[in-house]
TORVEXLUM-209392 format. One record per residue (C-alpha): chain; residue in three letters; residue number from 0; x negated, y negated, z negated. Coordinates in pm, whole numbers, plus 50000, padded with zeros to 5 digits. Layout:
N
REC A ALA NUM X Y Z
...
END
This chain:
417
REC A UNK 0 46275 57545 36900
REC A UNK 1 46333 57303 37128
REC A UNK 2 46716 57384 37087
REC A UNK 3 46656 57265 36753
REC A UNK 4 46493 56982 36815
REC A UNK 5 46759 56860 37091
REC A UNK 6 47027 56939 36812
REC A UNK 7 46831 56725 36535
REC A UNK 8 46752 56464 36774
REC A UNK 9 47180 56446 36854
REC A UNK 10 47264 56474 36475
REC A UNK 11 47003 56174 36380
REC A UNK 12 47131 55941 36667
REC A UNK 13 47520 56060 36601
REC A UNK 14 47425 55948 36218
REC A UNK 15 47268 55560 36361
REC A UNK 16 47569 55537 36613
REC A UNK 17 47798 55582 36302
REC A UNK 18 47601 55313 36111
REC A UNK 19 47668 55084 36419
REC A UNK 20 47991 55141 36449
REC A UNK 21 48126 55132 36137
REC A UNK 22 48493 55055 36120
REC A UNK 23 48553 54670 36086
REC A UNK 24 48779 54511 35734
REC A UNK 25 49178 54501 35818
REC A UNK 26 49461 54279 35660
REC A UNK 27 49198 53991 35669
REC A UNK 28 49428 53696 35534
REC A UNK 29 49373 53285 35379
REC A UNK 30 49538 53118 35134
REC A UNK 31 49510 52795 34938
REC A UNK 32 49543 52760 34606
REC A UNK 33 49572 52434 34380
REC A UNK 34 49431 52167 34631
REC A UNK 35 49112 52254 34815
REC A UNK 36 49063 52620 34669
REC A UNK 37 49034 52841 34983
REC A UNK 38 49095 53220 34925
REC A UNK 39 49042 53510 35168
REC A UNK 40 49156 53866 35075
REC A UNK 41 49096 54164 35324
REC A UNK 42 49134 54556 35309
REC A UNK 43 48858 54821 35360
REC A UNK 44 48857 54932 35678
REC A UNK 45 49096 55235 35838
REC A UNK 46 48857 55572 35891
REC A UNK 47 48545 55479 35698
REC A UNK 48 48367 55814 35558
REC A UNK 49 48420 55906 35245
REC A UNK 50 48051 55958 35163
REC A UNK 51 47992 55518 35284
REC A UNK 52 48014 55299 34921
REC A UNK 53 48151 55000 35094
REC A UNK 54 47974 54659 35121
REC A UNK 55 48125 54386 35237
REC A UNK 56 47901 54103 35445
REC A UNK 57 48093 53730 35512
REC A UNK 58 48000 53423 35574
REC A UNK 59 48123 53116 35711
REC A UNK 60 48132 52990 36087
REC A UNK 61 47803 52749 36018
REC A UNK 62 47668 53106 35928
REC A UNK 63 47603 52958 35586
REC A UNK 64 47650 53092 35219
REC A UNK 65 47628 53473 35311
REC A UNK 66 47683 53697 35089
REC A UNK 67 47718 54109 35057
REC A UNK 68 47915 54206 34768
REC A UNK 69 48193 54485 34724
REC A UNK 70 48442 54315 34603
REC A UNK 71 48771 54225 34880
REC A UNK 72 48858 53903 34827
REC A UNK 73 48624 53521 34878
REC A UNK 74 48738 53189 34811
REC A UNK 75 48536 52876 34816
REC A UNK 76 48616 52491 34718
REC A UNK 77 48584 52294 35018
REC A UNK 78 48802 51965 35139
REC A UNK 79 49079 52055 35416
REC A UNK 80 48966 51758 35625
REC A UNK 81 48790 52003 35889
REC A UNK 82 48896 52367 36002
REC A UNK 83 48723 52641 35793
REC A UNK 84 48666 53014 35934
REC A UNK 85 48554 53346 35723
REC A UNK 86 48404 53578 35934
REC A UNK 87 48382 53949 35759
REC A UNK 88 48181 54292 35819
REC A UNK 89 48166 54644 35632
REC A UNK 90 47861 54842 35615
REC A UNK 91 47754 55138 35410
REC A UNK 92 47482 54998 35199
REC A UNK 93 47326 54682 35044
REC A UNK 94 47011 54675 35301
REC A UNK 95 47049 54340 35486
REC A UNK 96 46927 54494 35755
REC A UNK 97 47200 54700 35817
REC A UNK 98 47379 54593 36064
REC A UNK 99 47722 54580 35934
REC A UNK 100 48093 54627 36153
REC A UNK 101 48224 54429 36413
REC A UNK 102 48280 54074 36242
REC A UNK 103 48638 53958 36139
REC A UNK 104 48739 53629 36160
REC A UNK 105 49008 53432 35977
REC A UNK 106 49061 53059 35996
REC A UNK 107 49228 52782 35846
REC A UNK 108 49305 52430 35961
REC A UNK 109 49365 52095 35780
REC A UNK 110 49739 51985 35706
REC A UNK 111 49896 51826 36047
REC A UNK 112 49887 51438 36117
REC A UNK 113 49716 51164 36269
REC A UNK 114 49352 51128 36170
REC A UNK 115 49340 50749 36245
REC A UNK 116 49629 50719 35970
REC A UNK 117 49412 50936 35720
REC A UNK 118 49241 50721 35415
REC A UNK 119 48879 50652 35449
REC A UNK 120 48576 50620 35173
REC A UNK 121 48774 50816 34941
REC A UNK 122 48509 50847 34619
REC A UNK 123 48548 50924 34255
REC A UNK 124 48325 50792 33962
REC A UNK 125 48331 51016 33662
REC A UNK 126 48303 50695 33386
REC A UNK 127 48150 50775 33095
REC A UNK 128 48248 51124 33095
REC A UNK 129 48581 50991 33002
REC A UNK 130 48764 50900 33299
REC A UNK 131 48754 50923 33661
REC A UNK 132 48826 50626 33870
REC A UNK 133 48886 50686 34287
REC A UNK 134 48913 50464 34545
REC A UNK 135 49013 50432 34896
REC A UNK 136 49022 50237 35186
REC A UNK 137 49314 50248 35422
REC A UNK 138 49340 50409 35748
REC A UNK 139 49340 50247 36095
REC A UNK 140 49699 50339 36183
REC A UNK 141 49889 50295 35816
REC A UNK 142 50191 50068 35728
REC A UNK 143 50068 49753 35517
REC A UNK 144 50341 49894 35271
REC A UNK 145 50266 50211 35280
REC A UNK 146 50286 50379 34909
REC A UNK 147 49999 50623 34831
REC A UNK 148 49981 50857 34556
REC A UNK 149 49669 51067 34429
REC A UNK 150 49664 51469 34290
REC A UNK 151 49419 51550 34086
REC A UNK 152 49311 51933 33950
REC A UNK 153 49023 52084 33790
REC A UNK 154 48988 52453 33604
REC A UNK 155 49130 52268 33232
REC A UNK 156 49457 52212 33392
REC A UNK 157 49718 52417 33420
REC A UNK 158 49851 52240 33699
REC A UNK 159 49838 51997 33985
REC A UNK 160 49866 51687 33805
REC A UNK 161 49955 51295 33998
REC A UNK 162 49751 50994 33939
REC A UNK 163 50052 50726 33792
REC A UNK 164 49900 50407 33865
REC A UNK 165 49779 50327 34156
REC A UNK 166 49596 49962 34173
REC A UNK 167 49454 49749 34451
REC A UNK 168 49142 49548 34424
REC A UNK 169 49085 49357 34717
REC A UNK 170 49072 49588 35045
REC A UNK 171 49051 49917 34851
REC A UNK 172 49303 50129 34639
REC A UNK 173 49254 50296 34401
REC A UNK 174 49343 50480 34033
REC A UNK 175 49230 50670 33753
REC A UNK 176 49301 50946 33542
REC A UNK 177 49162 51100 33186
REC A UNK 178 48956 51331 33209
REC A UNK 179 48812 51411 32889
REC A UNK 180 48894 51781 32827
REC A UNK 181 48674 51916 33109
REC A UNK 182 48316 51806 32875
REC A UNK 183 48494 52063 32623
REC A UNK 184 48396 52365 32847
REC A UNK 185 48119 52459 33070
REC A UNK 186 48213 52168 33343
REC A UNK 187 47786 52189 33511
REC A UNK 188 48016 52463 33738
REC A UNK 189 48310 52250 33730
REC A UNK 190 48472 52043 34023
REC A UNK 191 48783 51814 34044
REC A UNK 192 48957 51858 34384
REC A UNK 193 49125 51536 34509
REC A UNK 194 49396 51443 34741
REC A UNK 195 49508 51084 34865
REC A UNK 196 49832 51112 35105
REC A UNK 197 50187 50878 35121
REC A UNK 198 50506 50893 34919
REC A UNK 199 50649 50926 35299
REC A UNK 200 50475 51190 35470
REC A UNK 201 50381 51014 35766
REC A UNK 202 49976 50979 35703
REC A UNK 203 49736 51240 35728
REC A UNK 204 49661 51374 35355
REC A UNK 205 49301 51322 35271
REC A UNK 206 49065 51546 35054
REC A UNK 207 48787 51515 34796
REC A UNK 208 48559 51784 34568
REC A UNK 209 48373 51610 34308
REC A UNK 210 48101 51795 34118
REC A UNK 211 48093 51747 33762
REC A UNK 212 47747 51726 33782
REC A UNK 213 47722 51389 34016
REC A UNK 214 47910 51070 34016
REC A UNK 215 47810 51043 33626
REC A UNK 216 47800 50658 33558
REC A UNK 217 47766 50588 33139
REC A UNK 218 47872 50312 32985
REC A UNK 219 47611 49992 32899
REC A UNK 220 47395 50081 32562
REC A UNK 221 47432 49887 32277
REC A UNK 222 47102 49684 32175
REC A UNK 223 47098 49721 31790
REC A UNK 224 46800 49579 31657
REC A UNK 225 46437 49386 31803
REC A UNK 226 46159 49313 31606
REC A UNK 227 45734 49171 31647
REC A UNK 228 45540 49435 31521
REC A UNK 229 45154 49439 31544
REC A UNK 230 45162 49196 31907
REC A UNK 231 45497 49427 32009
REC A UNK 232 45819 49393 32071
REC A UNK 233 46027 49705 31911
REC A UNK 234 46410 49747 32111
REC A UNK 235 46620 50001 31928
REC A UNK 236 46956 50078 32106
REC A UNK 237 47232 50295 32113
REC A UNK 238 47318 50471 32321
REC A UNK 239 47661 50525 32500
REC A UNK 240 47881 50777 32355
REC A UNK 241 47938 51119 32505
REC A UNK 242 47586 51148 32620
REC A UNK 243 47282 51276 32436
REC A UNK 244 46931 51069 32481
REC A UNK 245 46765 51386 32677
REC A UNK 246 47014 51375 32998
REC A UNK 247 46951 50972 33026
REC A UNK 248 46712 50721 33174
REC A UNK 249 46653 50349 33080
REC A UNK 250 46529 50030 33184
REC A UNK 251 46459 49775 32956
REC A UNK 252 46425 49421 33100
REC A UNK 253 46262 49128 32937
REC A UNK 254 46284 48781 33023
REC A UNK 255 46051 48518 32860
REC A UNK 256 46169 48115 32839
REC A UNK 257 45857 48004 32820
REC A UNK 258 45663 48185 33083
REC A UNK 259 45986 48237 33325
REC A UNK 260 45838 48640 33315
REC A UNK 261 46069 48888 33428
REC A UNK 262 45928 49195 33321
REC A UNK 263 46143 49566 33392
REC A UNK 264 46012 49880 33216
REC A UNK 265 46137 50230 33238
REC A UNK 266 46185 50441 33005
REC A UNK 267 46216 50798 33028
REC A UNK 268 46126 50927 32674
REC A UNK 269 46292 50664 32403
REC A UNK 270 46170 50749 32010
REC A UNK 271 46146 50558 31738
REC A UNK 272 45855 50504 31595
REC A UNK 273 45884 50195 31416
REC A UNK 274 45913 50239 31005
REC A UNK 275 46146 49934 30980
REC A UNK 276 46401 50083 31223
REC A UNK 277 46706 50284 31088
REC A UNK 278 46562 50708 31016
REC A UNK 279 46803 50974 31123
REC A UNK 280 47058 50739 31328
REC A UNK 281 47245 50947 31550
REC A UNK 282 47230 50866 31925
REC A UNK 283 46995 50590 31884
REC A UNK 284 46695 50507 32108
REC A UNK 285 46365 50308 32061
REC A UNK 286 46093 50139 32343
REC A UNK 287 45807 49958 32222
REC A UNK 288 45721 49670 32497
REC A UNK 289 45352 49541 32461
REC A UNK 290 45192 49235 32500
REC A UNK 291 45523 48965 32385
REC A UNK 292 45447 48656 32239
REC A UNK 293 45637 48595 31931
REC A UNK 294 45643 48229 31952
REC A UNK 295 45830 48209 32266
REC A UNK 296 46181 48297 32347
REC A UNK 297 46254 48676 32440
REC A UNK 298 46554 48809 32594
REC A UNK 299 46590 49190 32668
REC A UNK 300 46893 49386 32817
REC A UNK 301 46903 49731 32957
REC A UNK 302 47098 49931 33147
REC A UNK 303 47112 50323 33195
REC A UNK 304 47162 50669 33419
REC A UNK 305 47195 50990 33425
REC A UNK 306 46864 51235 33511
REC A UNK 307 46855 51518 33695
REC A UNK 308 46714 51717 33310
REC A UNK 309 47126 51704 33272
REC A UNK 310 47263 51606 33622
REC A UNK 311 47277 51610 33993
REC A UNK 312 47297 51282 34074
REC A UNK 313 47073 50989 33956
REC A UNK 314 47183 50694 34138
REC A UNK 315 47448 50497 33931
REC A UNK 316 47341 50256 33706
REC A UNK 317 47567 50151 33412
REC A UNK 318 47604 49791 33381
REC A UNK 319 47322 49586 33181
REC A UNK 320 47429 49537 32876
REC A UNK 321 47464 49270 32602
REC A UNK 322 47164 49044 32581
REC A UNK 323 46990 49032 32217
REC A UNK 324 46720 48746 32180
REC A UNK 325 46397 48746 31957
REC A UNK 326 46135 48484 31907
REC A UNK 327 46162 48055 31903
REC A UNK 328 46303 47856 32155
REC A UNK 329 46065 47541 32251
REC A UNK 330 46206 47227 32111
REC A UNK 331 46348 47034 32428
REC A UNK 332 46457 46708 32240
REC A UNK 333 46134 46519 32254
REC A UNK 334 46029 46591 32636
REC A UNK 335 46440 46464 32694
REC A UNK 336 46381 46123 32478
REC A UNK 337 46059 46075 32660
REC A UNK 338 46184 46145 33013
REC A UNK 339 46490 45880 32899
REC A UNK 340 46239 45628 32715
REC A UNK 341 45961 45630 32987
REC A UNK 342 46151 45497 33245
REC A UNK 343 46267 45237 33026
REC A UNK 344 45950 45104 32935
REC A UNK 345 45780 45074 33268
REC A UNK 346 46107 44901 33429
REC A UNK 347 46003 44579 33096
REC A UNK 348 45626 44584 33164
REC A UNK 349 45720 44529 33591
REC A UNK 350 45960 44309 33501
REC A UNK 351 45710 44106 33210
REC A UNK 352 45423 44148 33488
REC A UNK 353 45599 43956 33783
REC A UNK 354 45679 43711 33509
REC A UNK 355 45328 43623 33398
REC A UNK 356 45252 43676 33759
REC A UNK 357 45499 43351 33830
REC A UNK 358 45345 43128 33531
REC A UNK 359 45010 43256 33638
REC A UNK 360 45077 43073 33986
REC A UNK 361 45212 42784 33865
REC A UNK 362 44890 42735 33655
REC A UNK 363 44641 42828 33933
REC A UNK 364 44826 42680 34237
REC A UNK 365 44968 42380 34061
REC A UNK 366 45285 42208 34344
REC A UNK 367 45118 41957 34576
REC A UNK 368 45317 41598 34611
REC A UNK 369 45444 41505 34952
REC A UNK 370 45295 41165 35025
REC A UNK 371 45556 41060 35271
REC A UNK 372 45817 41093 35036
REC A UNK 373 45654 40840 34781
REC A UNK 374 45595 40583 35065
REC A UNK 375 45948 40626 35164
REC A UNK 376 46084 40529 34816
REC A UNK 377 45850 40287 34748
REC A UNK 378 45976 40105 35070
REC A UNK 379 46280 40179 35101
REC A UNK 380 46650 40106 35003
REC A UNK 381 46571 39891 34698
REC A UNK 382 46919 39802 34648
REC A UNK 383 47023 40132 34441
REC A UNK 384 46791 40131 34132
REC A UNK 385 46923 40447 33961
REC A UNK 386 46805 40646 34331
REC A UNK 387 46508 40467 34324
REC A UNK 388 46409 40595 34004
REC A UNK 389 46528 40913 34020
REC A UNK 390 46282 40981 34339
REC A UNK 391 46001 40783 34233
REC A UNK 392 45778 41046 34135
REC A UNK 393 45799 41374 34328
REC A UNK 394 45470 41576 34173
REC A UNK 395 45617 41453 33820
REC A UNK 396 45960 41611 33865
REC A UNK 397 45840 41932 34032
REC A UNK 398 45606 42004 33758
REC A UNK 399 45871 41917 33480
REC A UNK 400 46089 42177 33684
REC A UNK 401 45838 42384 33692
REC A UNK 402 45779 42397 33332
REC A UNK 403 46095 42436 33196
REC A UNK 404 46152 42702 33394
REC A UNK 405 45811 42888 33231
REC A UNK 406 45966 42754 32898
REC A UNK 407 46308 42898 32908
REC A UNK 408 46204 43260 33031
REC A UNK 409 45944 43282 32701
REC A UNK 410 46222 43183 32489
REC A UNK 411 46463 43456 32661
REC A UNK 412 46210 43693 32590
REC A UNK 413 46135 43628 32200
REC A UNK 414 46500 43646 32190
REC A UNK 415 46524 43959 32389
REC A UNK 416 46250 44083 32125
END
């Protein structure tokens, strides 16, 4: 019995030491394919019992993305800017607790070159899922001259294809390609791999995976229609082609003359529900905004994204679009004439008031005679008669001044008037 027992004991331990040490995958091998398509292919392993349906456990050396799956071969998209290692076991079964073989690892590193002469803030924009538009910024350790070009490549192409024109807009680089055949298939599982390197050779390529699901930016709606409609302002739009009015989100601004309001709605549900808006327009979208005056001036423009109902990314706006205004504009001509006429009248009434202030003095404080000027003409040279008369009365001439002054200023204002 206890014979028995020994042997059964040896037979179950024998059985766990071959689950332990299972032999490991050979022929482990990497590839690349298009531009950033990573492929690893292995072997089973040499010796493995006939009775063991193989399973094969990998993943990657940030022990991320594992997976157990029988098929031989892995590949993953991933940008060759970094080193990238597959590390591979065998085991018998699809418990993950199995431990599976000794782990084999296969690396492989990014293309040779100086990574100060690499590009930097390479990023792609898919534009109104018709084109894509990158950009770049130059490395540290590039040539002024230096010509770049761009590959593109995404599962509707046959092959590698090169970006043809290549602008510059201020400090960055860029270019842009079509890429309109990808919406055609299933592109929510869809990428487009991206590389940015020299005519030359002598910078470091650099590399780019854009989801299709992310880096959506649509084009400005088009603002059809506005109307008043029971103390509401009705905005029908459409909206930007390519896209279907589920898989976007609006805002709707409106800016009032009057009032200066600047008033920013969102809108995550547009439907018409206006009767004197257009029935069974394709594409179009509606927004009632409450509480507008009708006899002011309205403005509205809006602008759009992408949600996450249809997309990944929900953070680029399109521009705003055309403005459309509604409503009456207050009449500016007659605060103008009286800001020009106003300062025109009160200039004559200070200029009439220090008049009549002048006569008004004359008439109160009348010009007092100097007596020692009439004693010294009355004895004085009497030899020049014309002199003697023309000083002999100093209060009579002053006043006569004094009058026809007062005299000729009335008459230069009846003329005036």
């Amino acid at each position: 019995i206890w014979f028995s027992i020994l042997a059964l004991n040896h037979s179950s331990s024998t059985h766990v030491a071959a689950k332990e040490t299972q032999p490991p995958v050979t022929n482990l091998s990497v590839s690349v394919e298009n531009l950033c398509t990573v492929i690893w292919t292995w072997n089973p392993p040499e010796g493995a019992s006939p009775n063991c349906s193989l399973w094969y456990f990998s993943h990657f050396g940030d022990k991320q993305d594992k997976k157990l799956a029988p098929e031989t071969r892995r590949s993953k998209e991933v940008p060759l800017n970094e080193k990238i290692c597959l590390q591979v076991g065998s085991q018998c079964s699809t418990n993950e607790s199995e431990k599976p073989s000794i782990l084999v690892e296969k690396c492989i590193s990014p293309p040779e070159g100086d990574p100060e002469s690499a590009v930097t803030e390479l990023q792609c924009i898919w534009h109104n899922l018709s084109y894509m538009k990158c950009s770049w910024l130059p490395g540290r350790n590039t040539s002024p001259d230096t010509n770049y070009t761009l590959y593109y490549w995404h599962r509707s192409l046959e092959k590698i294809r090169q970006c043809e024109e290549i602008y510059k807009e201020g400090q960055y680089f860029g270019c842009s390609f079509d890429l309109t055949k990808v919406k055609d298939s299933s592109f929510e599982q869809h990428s487009v791999q991206i590389m940015v390197k020299d005519y030359a050779g002598k910078i470091k390529p650099s590399f780019n995976i854009v989801p299709l699901t992310s880096r959506v930016k649509p084009d400005p709606p088009h603002i059809k229609n506005l109307s008043f409609h029971n103390g509401d302002l009705h905005v029908q739009w459409e909206n930007p082609q390519n896209f279907i009015s589920r898989c976007l989100f609006y805002e709707v601004e409106v800016n009032n003359s009057q009032t200066d309001a600047h008033n920013v709605f969102s809108v995550q549900e547009a439907k018409c529900q206006n009767p004197e808006f257009e029935r069974n327009v394709e594409n179009t979208s509606c927004f009632m905004v409450p509480g507008v005056l009708p006899d002011t001036l309205n403005t509205v423009r809006i602008r759009v994204k992408t949600n996450k109902l249809c997309y990944e990314d929900d953070k680029l706006w399109s521009n705003w679009s055309q403005e459309m205004s509604i409503g009456k504009k207050r009449n500016s001509t007659l605060y103008i004439i009286m800001l020009l006429i106003v300062p025109v009248i009160v200039a004559g009434a200070i200029i009439v008031l220090l008049l009549y202030l002048k006569r008004l003095k004359i008439i109160i404080f009348p010009p007092i005679p100097d007596p020692g000027k009439i004693f010294k003409e009355m004895f004085g040279d009497q030899n020049d008669d014309t002199l003697h008369w023309k000083k002999y009365d100093i209060y009579e001439k002053q006043t006569k001044e004094e009058t026809d002054s007062v005299v000729l200023i009335e008459n230069l204002k009846k003329a005036s008037q």
